[in-house]
ROLUMDO-966537 format. One record per residue (C-alpha): x, y, z; residue in three letters. Coordinates in Angstrom, 3 decimals. Example, Ala and Ser with C-alpha at 12.3 -4.5 7.8 and 13.67 -1.06 7.14 Angstrom:
% ROLUMDO-966537
+----------+----------+----------+-----+
!       c1 !       c2 !       c3 !   r !
+----------+----------+----------+-----+
!   12.300 !   -4.500 !    7.800 ! Ala !
!   13.670 !   -1.060 !    7.140 ! Ser !
+----------+----------+----------+-----+
This chain:
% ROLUMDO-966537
+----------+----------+----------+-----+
!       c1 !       c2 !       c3 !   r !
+----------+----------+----------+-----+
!    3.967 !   52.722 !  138.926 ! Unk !
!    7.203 !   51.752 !  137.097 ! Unk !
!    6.227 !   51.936 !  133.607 ! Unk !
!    9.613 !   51.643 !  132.097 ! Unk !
!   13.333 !   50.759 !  132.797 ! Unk !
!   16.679 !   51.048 !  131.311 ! Unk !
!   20.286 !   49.948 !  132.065 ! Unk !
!   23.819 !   50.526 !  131.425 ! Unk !
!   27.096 !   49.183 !  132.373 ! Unk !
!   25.438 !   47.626 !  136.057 ! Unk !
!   26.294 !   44.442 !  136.836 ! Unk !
!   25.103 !   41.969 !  133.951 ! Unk !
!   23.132 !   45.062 !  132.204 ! Unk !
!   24.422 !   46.316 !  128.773 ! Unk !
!   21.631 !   48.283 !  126.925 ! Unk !
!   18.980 !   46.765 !  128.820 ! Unk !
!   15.433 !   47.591 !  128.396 ! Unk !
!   12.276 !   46.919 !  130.387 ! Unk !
!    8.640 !   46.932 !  130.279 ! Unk !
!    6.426 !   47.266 !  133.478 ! Unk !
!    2.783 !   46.291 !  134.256 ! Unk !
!    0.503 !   46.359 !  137.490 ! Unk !
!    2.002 !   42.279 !  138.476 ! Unk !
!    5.652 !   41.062 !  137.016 ! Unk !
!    6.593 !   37.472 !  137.314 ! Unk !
!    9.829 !   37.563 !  136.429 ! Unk !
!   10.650 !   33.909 !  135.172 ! Unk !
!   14.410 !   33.894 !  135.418 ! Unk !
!   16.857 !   30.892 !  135.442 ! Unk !
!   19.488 !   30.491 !  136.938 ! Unk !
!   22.308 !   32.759 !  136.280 ! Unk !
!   20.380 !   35.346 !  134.110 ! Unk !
!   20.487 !   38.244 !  136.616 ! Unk !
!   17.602 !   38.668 !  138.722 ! Unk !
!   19.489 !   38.861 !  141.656 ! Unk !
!   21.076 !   41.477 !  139.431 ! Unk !
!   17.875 !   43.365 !  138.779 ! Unk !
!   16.469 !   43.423 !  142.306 ! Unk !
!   19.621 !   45.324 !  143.091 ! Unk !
!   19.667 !   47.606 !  140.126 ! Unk !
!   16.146 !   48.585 !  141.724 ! Unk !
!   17.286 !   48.849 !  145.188 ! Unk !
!   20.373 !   50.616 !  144.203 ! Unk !
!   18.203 !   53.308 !  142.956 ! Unk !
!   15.833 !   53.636 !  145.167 ! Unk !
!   18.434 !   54.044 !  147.883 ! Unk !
!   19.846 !   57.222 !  145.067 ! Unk !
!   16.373 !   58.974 !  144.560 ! Unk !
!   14.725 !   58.579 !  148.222 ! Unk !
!   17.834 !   58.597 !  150.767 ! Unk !
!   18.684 !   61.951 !  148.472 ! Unk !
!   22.014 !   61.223 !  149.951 ! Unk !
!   23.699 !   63.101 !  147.500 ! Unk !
!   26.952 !   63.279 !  149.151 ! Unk !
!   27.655 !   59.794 !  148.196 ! Unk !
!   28.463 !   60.373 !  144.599 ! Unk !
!   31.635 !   60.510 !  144.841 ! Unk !
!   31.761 !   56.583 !  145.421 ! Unk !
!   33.635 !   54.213 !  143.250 ! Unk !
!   31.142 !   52.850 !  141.079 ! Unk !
!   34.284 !   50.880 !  139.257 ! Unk !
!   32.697 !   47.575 !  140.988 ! Unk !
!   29.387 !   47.927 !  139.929 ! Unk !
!   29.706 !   48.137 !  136.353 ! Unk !
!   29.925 !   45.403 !  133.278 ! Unk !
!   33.065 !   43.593 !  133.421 ! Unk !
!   31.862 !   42.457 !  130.179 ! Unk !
!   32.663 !   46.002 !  128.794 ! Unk !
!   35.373 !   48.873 !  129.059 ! Unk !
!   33.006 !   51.975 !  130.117 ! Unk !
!   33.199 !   53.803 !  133.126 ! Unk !
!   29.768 !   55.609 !  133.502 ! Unk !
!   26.251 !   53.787 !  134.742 ! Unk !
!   23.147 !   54.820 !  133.635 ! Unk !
!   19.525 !   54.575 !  134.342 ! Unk !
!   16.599 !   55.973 !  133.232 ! Unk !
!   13.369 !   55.122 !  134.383 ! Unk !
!    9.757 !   56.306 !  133.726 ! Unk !
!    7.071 !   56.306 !  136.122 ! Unk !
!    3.384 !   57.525 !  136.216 ! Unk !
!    1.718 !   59.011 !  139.123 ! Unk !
!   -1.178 !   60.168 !  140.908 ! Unk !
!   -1.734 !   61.632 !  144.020 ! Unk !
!   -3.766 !   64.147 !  146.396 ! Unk !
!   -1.297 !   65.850 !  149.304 ! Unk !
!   -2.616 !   68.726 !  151.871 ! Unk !
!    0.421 !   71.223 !  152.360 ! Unk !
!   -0.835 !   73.614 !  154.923 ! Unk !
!   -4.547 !   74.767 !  153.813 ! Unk !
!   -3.825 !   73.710 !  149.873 ! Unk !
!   -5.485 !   69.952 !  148.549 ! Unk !
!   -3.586 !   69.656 !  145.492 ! Unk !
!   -4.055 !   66.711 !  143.304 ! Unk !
!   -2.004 !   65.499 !  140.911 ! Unk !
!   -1.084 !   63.345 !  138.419 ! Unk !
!    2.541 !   63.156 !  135.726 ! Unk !
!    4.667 !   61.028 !  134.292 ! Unk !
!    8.034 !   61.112 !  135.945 ! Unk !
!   11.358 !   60.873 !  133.737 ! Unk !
!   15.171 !   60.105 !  135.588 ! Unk !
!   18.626 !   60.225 !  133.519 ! Unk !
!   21.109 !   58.860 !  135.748 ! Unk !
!   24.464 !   59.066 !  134.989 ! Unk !
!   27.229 !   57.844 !  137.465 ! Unk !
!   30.840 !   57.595 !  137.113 ! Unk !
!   32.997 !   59.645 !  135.916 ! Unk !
!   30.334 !   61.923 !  135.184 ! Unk !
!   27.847 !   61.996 !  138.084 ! Unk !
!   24.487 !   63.446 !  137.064 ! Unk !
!   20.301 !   63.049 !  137.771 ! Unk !
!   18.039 !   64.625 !  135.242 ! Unk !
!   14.337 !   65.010 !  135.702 ! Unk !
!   11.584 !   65.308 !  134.051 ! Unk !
!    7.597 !   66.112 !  135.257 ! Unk !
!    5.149 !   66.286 !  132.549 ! Unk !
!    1.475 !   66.736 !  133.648 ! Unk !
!   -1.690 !   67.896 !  135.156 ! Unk !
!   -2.281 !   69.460 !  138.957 ! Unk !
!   -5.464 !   71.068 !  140.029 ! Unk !
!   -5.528 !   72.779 !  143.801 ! Unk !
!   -8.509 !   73.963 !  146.236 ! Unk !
!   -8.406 !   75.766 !  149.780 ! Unk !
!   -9.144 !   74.485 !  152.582 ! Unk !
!  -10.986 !   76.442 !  155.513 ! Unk !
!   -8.642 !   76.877 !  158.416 ! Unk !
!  -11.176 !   75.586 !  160.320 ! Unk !
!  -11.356 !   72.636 !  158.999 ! Unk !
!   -7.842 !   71.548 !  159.239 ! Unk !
!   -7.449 !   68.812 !  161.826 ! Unk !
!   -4.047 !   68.194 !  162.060 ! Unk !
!   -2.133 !   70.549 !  164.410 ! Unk !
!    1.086 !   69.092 !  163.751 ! Unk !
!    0.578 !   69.219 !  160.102 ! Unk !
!   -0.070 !   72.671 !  160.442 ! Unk !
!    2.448 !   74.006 !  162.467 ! Unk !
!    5.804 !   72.074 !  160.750 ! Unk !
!    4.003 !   72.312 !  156.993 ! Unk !
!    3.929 !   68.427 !  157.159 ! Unk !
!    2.254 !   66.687 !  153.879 ! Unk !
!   -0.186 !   64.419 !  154.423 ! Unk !
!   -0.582 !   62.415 !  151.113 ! Unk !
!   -3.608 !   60.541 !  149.643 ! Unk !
!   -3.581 !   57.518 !  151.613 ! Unk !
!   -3.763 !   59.045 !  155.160 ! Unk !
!   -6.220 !   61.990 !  154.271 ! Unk !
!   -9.859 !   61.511 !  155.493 ! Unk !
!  -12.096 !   62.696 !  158.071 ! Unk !
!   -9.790 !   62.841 !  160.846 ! Unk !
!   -7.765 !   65.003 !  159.291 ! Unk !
!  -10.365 !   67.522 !  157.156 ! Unk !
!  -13.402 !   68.236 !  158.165 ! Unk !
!  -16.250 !   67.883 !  155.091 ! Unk !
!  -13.777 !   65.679 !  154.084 ! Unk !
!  -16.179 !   64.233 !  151.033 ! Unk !
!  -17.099 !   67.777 !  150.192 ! Unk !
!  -13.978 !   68.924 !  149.325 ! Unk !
!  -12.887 !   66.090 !  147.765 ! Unk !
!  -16.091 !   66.243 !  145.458 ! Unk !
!  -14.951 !   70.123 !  145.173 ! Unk !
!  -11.530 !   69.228 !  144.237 ! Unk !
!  -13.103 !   66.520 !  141.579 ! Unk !
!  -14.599 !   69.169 !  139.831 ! Unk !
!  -12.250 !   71.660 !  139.828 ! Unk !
!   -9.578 !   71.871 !  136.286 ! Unk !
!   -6.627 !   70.643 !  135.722 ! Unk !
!   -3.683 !   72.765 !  134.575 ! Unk !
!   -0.750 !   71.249 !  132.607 ! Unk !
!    2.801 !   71.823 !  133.677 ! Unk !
!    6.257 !   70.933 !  131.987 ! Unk !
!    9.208 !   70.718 !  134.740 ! Unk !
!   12.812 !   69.763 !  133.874 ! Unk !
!   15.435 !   69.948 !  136.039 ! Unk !
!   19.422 !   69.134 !  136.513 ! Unk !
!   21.189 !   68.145 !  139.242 ! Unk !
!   24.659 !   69.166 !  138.676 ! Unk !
!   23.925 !   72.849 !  137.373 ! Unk !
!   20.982 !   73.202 !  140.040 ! Unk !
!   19.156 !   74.342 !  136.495 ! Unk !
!   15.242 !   73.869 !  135.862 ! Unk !
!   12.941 !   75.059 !  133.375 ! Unk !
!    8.755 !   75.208 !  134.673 ! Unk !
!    6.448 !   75.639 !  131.961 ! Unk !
!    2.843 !   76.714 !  133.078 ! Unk !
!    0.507 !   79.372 !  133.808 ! Unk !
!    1.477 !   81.835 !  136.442 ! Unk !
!   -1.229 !   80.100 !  138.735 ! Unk !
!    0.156 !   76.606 !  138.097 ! Unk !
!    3.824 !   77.542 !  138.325 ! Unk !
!    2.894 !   78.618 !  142.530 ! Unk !
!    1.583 !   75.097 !  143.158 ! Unk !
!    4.057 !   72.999 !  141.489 ! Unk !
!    6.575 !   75.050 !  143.409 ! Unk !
!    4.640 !   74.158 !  146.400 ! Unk !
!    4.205 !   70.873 !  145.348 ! Unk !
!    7.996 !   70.406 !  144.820 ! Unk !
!    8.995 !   72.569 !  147.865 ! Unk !
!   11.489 !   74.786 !  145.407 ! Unk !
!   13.513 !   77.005 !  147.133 ! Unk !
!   14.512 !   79.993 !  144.721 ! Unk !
!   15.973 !   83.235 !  145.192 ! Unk !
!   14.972 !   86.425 !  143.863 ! Unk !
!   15.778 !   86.216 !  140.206 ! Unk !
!   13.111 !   82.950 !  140.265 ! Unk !
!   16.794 !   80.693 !  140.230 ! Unk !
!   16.868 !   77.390 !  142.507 ! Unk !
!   19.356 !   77.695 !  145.550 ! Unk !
!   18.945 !   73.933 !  146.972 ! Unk !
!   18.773 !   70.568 !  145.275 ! Unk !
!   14.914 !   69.443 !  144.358 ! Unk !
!   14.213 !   66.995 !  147.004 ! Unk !
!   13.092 !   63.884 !  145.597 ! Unk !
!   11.006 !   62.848 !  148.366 ! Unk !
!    8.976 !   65.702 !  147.166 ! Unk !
!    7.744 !   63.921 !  143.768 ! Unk !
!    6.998 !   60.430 !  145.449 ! Unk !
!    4.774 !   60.036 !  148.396 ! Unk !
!    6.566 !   56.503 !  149.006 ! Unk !
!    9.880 !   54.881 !  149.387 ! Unk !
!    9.967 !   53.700 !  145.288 ! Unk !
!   10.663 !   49.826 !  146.269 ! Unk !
!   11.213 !   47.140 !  148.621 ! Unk !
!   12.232 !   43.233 !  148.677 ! Unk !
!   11.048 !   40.475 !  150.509 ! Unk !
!   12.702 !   37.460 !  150.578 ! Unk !
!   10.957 !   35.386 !  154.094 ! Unk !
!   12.653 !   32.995 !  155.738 ! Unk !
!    9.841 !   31.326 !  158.341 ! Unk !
!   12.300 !   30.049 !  160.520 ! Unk !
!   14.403 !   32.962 !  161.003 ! Unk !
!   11.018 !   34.652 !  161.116 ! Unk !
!   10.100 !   32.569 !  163.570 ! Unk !
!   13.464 !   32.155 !  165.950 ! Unk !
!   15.385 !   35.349 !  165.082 ! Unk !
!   12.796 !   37.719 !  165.808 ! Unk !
!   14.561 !   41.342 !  166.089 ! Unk !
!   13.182 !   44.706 !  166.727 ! Unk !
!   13.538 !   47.414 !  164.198 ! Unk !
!   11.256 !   50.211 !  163.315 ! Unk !
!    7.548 !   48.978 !  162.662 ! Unk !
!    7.649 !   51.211 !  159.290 ! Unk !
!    9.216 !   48.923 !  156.893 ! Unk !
!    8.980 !   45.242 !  157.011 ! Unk !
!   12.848 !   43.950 !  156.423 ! Unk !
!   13.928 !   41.967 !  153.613 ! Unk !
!   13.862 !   38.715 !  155.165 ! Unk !
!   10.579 !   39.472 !  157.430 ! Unk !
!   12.170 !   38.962 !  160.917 ! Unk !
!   10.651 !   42.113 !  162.036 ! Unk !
!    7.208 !   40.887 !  161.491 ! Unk !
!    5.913 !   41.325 !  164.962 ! Unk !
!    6.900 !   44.654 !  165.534 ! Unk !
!    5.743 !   45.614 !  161.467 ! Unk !
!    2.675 !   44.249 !  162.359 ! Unk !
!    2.245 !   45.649 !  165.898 ! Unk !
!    2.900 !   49.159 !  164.498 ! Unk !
!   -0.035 !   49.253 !  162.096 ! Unk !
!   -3.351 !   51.168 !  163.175 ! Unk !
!   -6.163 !   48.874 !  164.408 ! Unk !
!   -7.967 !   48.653 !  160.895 ! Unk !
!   -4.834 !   47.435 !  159.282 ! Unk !
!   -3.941 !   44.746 !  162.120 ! Unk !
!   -8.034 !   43.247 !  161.588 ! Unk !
!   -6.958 !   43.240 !  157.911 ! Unk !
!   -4.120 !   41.052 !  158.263 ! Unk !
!   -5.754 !   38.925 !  161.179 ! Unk !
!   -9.059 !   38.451 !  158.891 ! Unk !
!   -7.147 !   37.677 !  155.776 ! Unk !
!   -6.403 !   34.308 !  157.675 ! Unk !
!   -9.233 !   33.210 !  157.986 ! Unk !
!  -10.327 !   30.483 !  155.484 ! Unk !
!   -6.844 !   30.453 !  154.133 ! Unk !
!   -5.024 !   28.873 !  156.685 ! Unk !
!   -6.528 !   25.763 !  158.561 ! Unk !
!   -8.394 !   26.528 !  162.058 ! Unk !
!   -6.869 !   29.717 !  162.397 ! Unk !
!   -9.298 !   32.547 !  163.169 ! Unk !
!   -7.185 !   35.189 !  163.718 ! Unk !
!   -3.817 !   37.134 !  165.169 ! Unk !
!   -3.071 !   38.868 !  168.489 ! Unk !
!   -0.140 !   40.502 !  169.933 ! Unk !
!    0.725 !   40.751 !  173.331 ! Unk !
!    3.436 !   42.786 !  174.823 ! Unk !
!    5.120 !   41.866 !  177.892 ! Unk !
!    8.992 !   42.080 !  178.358 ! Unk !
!    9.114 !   41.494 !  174.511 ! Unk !
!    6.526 !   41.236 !  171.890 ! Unk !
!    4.846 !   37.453 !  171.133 ! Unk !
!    2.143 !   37.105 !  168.156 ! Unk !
!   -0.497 !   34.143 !  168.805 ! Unk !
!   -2.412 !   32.480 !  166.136 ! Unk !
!   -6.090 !   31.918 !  167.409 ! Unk !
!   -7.353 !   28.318 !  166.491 ! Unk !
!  -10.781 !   27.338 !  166.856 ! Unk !
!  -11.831 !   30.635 !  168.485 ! Unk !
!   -9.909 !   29.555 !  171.703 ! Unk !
!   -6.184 !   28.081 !  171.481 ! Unk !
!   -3.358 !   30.465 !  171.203 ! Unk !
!   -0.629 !   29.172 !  169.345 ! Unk !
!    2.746 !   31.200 !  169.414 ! Unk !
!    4.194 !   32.304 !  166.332 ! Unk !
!    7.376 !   30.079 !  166.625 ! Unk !
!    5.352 !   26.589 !  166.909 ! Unk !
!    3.067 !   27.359 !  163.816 ! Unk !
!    3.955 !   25.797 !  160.371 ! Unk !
!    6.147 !   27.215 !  158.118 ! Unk !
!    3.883 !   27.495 !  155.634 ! Unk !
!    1.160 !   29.630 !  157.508 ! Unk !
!    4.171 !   32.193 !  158.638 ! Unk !
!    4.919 !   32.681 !  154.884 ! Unk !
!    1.942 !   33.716 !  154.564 ! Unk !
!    0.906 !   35.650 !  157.153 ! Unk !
!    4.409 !   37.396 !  155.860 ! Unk !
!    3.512 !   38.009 !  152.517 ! Unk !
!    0.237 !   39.086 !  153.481 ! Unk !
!    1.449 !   41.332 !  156.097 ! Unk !
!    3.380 !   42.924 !  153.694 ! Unk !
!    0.661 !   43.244 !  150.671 ! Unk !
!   -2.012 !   44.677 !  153.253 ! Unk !
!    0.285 !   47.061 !  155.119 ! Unk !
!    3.167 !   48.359 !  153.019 ! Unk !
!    1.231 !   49.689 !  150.287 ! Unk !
!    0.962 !   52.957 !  152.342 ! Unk !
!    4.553 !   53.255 !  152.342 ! Unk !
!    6.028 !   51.540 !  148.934 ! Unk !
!    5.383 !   51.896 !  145.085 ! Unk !
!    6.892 !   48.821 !  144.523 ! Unk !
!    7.187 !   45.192 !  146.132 ! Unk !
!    9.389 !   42.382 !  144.935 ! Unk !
!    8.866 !   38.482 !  146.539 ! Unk !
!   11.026 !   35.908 !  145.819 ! Unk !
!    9.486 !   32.910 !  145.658 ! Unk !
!    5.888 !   32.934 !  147.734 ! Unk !
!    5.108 !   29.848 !  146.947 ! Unk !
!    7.491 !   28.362 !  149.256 ! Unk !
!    5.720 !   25.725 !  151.921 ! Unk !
!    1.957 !   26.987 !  150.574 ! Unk !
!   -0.862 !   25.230 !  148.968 ! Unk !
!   -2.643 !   25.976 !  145.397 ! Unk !
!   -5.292 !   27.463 !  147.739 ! Unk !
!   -2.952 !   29.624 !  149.449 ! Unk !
!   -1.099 !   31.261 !  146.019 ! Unk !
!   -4.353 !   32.054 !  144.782 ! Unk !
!   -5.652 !   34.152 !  147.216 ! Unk !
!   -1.968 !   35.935 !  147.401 ! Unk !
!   -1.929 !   36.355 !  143.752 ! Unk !
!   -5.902 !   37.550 !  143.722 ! Unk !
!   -4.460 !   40.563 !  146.440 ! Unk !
!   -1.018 !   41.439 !  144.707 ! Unk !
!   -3.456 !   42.263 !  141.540 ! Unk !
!   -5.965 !   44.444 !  144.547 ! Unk !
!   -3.048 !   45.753 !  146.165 ! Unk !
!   -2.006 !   49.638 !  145.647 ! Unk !
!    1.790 !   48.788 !  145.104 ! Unk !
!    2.828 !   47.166 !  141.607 ! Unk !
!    4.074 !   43.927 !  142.130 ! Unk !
!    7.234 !   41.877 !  141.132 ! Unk !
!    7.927 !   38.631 !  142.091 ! Unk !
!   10.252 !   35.321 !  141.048 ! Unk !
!    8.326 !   31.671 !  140.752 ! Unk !
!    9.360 !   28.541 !  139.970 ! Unk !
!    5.402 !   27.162 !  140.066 ! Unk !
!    3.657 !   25.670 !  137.323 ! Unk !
!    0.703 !   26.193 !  139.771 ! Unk !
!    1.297 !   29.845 !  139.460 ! Unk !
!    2.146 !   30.072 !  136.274 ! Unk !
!   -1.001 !   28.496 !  135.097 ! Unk !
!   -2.943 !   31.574 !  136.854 ! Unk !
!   -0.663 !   34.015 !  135.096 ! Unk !
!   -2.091 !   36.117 !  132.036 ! Unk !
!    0.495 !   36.876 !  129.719 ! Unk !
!    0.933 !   40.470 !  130.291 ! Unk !
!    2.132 !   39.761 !  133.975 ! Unk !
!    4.809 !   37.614 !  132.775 ! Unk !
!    8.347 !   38.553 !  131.639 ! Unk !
!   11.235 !   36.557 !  130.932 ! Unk !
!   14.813 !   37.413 !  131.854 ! Unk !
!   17.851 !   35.892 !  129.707 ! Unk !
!   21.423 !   35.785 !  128.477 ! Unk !
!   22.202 !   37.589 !  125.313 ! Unk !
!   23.994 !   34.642 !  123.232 ! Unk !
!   26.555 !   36.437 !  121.909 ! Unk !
!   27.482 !   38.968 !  125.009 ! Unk !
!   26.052 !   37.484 !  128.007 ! Unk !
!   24.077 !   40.543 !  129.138 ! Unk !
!   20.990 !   40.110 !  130.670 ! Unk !
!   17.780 !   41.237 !  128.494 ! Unk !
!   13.861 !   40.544 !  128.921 ! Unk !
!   11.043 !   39.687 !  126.846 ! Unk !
!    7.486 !   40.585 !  128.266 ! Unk !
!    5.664 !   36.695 !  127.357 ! Unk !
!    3.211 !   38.830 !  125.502 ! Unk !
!    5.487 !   38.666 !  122.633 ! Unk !
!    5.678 !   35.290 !  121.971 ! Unk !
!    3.085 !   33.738 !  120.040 ! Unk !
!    1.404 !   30.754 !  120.441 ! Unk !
!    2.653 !   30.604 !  124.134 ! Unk !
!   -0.117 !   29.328 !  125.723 ! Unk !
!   -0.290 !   26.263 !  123.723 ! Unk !
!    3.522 !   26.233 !  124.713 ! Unk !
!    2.426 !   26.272 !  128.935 ! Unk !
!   -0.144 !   24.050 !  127.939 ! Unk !
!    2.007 !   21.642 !  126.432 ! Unk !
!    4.388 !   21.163 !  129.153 ! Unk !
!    2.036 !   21.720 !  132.169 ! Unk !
!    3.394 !   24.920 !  132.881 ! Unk !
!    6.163 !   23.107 !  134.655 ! Unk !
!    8.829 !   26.115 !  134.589 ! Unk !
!   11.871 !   23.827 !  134.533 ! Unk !
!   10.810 !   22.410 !  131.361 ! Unk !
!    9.337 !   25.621 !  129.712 ! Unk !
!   12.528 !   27.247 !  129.915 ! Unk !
!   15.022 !   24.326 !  128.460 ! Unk !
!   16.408 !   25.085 !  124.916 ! Unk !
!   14.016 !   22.015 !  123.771 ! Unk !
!   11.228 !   24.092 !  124.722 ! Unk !
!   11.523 !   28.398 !  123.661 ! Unk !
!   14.720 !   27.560 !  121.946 ! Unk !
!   17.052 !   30.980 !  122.428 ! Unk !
!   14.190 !   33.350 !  124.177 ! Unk !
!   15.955 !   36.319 !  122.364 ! Unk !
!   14.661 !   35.199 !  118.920 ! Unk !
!   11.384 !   36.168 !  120.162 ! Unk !
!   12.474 !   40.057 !  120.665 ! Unk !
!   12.751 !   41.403 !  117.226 ! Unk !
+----------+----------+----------+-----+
């Protein structure tokens, strides 16, 4: 989870702090840089997990704050994690809090921090089900380990449970290729497995840390679904990730296993009128059929809308939480009913991933707590975009109560006056 965020000289950001919970609806008006945000967020996610290094020579001239005269961007962000992994016969678990200093510019520079806890147990050889795992030393993390690929599965993990945890200090630099490890002799071996470091014989790193190493997932994705491209621009594009927009959402869905695709299908059921379930049938292209009544197939392109949005959104909270930390939707309450947003906002808080999204419902709002709310707005005197988590504003409720949580109204001068008051 993304606990905390800061940034520097990108886009509308000057100095800009956040705050992170489990669900973050980000009530924004117009103009006060949540486009800006969502792109801060994909910007670095692209950094960290592409590891595409190479690129830092770029002119990052056109991403900073025309507001101010500095050249370098920074970031740092804070995350905590937990996770089991299987590399080769080892079932380490772990869990840290995870510290980037970005620094692009004129100075290009990632600095990393690991502080926490990893315990490890063997596993018999015997046991290991995975051949391919085995043979190329491929990780299998938390959320695909089970029976099929351990035998005894539960014992070990009840092994593993009991076993100790070790602590562990790692720091390392990009640019100098410099770390420091603080642990036990024992713990230092599986944190180098853990992080796949590649030193030479004076103990001294010889290849970049490989980010991809300290996340299981892709860090974060955004969803913004448009039904009727959805359901008239279909493309084809690999089932892993469902695209921004959602028009992959056949193939997304057709690439899940068979547990995952009953998920989705069953999660329709009392939600959307009539409809029972999903199917997919492949013939010279993919089609996806909503079942009504137990008999009528109704093709993906002729359903409403609203129930495409949903099965979208859906799609995305059931399936992608293998794959992504983080999801961001822009508006779900487009074309749906009360009904609807409640059972969607009822599985972002089940769902794996932390959650972002934008809103302009006084429906949703009303089913908010306080914690899962943050405002973003205009400094008055610079124009750089700040937040305020709503838990910081007193008497707020009475405020949503007040004006019917209509959003439009809530937000008016009249209303909060200048939000930035609130933040100390």
């Amino acid at each position: 989870m993304l606990k905390k965020l800061y940034i520097h000289n990108f886009k509308s950001f000057w100095h800009s702090h956040f705050e992170f919970g489990k669900v973050n609806c980000l009530i924004a008006p117009n103009n006060t840089g949540k486009s800006n945000l969502i792109e801060a967020i994909e910007f670095i996610d692209n950094l960290l997990f592409s590891r595409d290094t190479q690129d830092y020579n770029h002119n990052f001239k056109e991403l900073t704050n025309y507001r101010h005269d500095e050249s370098n961007i920074k970031f740092e962000l804070e995350f905590e994690l937990e996770n089991k992994v299987l590399v080769y016969y080892d079932l380490f678990y772990y869990k840290y809090t995870v510290k980037f200093n970005i620094t692009l510019g004129k100075i290009n520079n990632i600095d990393l921090e690991l502080d926490g806890y990893i315990k490890s147990i063997k596993i018999d050889t015997n046991h290991h089900k995975d051949i391919s795992a085995q043979a190329f030393g491929l990780r299998i993390y938390d959320d695909y380990l089970n029976e099929t690929k351990i035998e005894n599965y539960e014992d070990y993990i009840n092994k593993l449970d009991a076993s100790r945890y070790s602590k562990f200090n790692f720091k390392y630099s990009l640019n100098t290729l410099s770390y420091q490890l603080e642990a036990s002799l024992k713990t230092k071996q599986m944190v180098q497995n853990i992080l796949e470091l590649q030193l030479n014989t004076k103990n001294e790193l010889i290849k970049n840390v490989d980010f991809k190493n300290i996340f299981s997932k892709r860090i974060f994705s955004s969803h913004y679904f448009h039904a009727n491209l959805i359901k008239n621009n279909p493309v084809e594009s690999s089932p892993v990730f469902l695209n921004k927009y959602g028009t992959n959402l056949i193939e997304f869905i057709s690439g899940q296993d068979n547990e995952t695709i009953e998920d989705i299908s069953t999660s329709m059921i009392g939600e959307v009128e009539q409809v029972n379930s999903i199917k997919i049938v492949e013939a010279a292209y993919k089609t996806l059929f909503f079942i009504e009544d137990g008999e009528y197939e109704v093709p993906l392109k002729k359903t409403s809308d609203g129930t495409v949005h949903f099965l979208a959104i859906m799609s995305a909270l059931i399936a992608s939480d293998k794959s992504v930390i983080a999801m961001m939707f822009e508006e779900p309450e487009r074309h749906m009913h009360m009904k609807v947003l409640s059972t969607i906002l009822n599985t972002m808080r089940d769902s794996k991933s932390q959650i972002f999204f934008t809103t302009h419902s006084g429906e949703i709002l009303r089913e908010l707590n306080q914690d899962e709310i943050i405002f973003l707005y205009r400094d008055e005197d610079t124009g750089d975009t700040k937040s305020l988590n709503a838990s910081r504003i007193k008497q707020l409720d009475k405020i949503f109560r007040k004006y019917k949580y209509e959003i439009s109204d809530i937000v008016k001068d009249s209303v909060l006056g200048y939000i930035g008051d609130f933040n100390g």
